[in-house]
N, C-alpha and C positions, 0 to 999 in steps of 0.2 A: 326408462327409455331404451328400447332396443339397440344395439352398436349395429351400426353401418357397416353395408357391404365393402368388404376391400374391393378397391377397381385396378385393373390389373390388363395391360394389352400386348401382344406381340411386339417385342423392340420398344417397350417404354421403360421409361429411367426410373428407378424407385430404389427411395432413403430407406433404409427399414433399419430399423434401431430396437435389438431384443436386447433387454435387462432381467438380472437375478430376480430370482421373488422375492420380495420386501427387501429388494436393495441389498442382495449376499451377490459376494462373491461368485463369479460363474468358472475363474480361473484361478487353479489355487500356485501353479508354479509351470513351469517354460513347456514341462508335459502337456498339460492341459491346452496349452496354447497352442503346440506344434499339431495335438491330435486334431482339434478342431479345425486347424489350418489344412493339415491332409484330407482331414472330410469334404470342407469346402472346395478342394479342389480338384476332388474326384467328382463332386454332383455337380460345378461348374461345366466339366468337361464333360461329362453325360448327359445334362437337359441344351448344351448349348449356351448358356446363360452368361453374358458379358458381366465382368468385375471391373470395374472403371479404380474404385476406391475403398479402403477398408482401414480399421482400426479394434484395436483389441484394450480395450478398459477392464479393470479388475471386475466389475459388477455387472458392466455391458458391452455392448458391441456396435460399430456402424458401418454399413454394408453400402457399398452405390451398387447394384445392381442394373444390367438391360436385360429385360425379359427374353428370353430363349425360348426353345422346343416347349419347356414345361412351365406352368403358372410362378411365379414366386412362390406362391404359398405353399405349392408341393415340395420347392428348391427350400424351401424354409423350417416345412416339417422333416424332410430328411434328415436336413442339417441340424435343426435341435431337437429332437429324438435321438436322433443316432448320437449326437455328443452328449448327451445325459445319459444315457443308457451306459455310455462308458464312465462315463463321470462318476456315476453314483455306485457303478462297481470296482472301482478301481477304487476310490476313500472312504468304501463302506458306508454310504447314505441309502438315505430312501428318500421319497417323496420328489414334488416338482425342483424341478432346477431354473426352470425361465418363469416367467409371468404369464398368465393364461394367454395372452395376447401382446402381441411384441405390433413395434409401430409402421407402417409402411405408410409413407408418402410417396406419390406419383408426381411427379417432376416435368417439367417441359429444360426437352434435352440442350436447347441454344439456346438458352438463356442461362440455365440455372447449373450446367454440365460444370463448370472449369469452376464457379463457384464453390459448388458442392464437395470436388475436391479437393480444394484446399481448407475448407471446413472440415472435410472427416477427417483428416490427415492433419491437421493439427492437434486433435483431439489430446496427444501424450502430452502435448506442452503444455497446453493449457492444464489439464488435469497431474502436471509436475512429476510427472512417470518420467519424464527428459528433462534435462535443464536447460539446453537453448537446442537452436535449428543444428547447430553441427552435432548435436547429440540423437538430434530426432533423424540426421542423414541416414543414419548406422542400425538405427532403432528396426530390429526384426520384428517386431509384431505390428507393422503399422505400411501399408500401400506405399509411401513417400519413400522407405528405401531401396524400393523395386524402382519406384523411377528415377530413383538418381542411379541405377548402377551398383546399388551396395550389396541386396539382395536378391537373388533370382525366385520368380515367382509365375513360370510357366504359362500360368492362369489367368493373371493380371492382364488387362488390356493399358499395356504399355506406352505401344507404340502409338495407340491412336490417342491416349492422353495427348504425347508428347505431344504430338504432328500438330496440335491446338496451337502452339507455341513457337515451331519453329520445321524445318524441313531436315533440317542437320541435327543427328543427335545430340551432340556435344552444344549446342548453341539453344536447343532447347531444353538442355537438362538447365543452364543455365538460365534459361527466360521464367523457368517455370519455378525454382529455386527464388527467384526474385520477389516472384509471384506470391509463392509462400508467405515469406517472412513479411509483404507487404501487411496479408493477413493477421499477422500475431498483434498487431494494434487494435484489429477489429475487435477481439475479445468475442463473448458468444453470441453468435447470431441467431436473435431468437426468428427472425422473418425467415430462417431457413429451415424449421421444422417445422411449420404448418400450425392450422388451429388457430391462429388468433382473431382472423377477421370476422368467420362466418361466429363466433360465439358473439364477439363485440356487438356485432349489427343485427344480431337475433334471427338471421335465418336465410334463405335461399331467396324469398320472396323479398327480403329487406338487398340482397346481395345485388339480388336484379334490378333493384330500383336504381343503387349505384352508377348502375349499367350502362340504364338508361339514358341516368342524367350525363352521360360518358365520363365517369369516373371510373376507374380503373383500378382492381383489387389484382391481390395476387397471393392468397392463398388461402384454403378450408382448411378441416383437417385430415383430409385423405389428397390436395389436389396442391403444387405448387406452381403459378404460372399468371400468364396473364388473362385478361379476359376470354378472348376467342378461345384462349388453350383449354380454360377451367371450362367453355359452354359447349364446348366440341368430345371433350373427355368424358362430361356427362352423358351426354348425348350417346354416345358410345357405346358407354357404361350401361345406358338402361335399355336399349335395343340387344346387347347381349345378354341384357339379365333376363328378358320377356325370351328369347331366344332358349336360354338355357332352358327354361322354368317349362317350354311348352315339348322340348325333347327329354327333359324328366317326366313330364306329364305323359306323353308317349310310351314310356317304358325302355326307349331305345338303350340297347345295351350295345355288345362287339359285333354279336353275330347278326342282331336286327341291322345293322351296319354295313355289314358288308353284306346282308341280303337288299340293302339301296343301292351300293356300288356293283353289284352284279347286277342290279336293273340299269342302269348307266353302263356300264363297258360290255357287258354281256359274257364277261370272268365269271367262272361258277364261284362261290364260297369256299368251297373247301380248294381250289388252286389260288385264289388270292390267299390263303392263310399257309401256301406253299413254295416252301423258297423255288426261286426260277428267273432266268432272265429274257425270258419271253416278252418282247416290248407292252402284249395285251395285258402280259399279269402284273409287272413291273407298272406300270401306268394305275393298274388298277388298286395295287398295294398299296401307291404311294396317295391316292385319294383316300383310301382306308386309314391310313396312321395318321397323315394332314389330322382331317374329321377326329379321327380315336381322341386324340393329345387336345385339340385347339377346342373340340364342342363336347366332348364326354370327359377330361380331363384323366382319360386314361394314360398309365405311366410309359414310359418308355422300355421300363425292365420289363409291364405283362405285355406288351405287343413285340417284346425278342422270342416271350416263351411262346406266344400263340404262334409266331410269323417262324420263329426259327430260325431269324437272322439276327445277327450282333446289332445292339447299341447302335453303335457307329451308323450301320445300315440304316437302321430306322429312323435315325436323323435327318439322314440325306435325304430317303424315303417322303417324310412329313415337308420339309422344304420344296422338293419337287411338286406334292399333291398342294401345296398354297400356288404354285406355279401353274399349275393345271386349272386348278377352281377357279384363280382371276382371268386365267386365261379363256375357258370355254363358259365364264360365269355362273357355274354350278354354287349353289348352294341347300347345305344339307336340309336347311326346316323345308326349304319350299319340294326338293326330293321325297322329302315325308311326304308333306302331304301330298303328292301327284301318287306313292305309291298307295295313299290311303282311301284316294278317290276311285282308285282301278281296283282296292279289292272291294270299296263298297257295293254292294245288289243294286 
């Protein structure tokens, strides 16, 4: 049976859980930990990408993720490429270091948000890496000490953990602390990784009858949530998959690209791919990177080299051009096809 497509949106919450191959170790000593932890929080800071929660296991790993600038999957190949690649030169290996396919679950963020973190974040105690919560305070390789204050961790979406809890720092490090240790009785929560239902009841078709009868599920194994979230996320899902599949079909590349957005603004090509702060080219650039990143999944580092602005810029860039599209309701398939019908005879 084929594996299913990862679904993946702007601003959605996803579990992603990579493990060693055949269950090795992925981290052999505080090296190995700290490297991975500076990677992740250079490409955090580079696609935009929210880290709510995290944890570092000898054999795996668990990531809360909010989708940013760049897909997860690209935030996910960076990150284990680039930590293997050093991994395996620095202890003299060869061969893979992760599993062909690591886990992403998609998450519905108010429901499942304040859960999820105290699930990943307990991970060391459960797995006896820590021996109780005032061990796990302290504990560096694990999200929970960034939010008590132990550790600083830049990257971390701290502040908006706490604010879940309380308005005052000090009284929500406290709420949240509570929160935790309420946790360590639950033991592992298998409803919060996905997969059980849709195998149990044999399929989409059996999920919907559920539905129907208004029963109420709450997870597959790529979706966690409730009803409307799981038939809304679909939905979604396969209008951007027909979306994608027909601008592959297309050919469309950077430059077929900004030859649309030059039919839109009436910016020649080659000054949208020129740095400038001209409101026409800026307007025009930032429709370009929006498009580039969110429907061609190009990265942020080739539209620094093409555009010949920093990073940083083309983030702001691609945010503004989501702000522009919703606003003058441009969208790229239907731009295709208007230019495809003006160059047809």
């Amino acid at each position: 049976m084929p594996r299913k497509a990862r679904i993946d949106a702007p601003g959605a919450l996803n579990h992603v859980i990579a493990r060693g191959i055949e269950k090795r170790d992925i981290f052999w000593d505080d090296h190995d930990r700290n490297n991975f932890l500076e990677r992740l929080g250079t490409i955090i800071d580079e696609s935009g990408t929210r880290c709510y929660a995290w944890a570092l296991l000898p054999n795996h790993c668990h990531l809360l993720f909010g989708t940013g600038l760049s897909p997860i999957a690209t935030v996910m190949r960076r990150l284990l490429t680039g930590y293997a690649v050093t991994f395996n030169r620095r202890h003299r290996r060869y061969g893979h270091l992760f599993q062909n396919r690591y886990k992403s679950i998609l998450c519905q963020e108010e429901v499942y948000l304040k859960e999820l973190v105290r699930y990943i974040h307990l991970n060391p105690l459960r797995a006896k890496i820590v021996d109780d919560l005032k061990q796990l305070d302290s504990y560096a390789f694990c999200g929970h000490s960034a939010l008590m204050g132990r550790v600083k961790r830049p990257w971390q979406e701290v502040n908006e953990v706490l604010g879940m809890f309380a308005a005052k720092r000090h009284q929500a490090r406290g709420r949240y602390r509570s929160f935790v240790e309420k946790g360590i009785q639950l033991g592992r929560r298998k409803d919060l990784t996905g997969g059980s239902l849709l195998r149990s009841v044999g399929g989409w078709l059996n999920v919907k009858a559920l539905r129907d009868a208004k029963i109420l599920y709450k997870s597959d194994e790529r979706i966690l949530g409730d009803s409307d979230f799981v038939e809304s996320v679909l939905a979604n899902a396969n209008e951007q998959m027909e979306r994608k599949y027909a601008l592959q079909a297309a050919g469309l590349d950077l430059d077929g690209l900004a030859e649309i957005v030059a039919g839109i603004t009436g910016v020649k090509p080659s000054r949208i791919f020129s740095p400038g702060k001209k409101r026409s080219r800026v307007r025009a650039r930032s429709l370009l990177c929006f498009w580039a990143t969110r429907e061609l999944g190009i990265t942020l580092a080739e539209l620094s080299r093409r555009t010949r602005i920093s990073q940083s810029s083309i983030s702001m860039s691609v945010h503004r051009g989501e702000q522009i599209a919703e606003r003058e309701g441009y969208s790229l398939l239907n731009e295709l096809k208007l230019k495809n019908r003006r160059a047809s005879p």
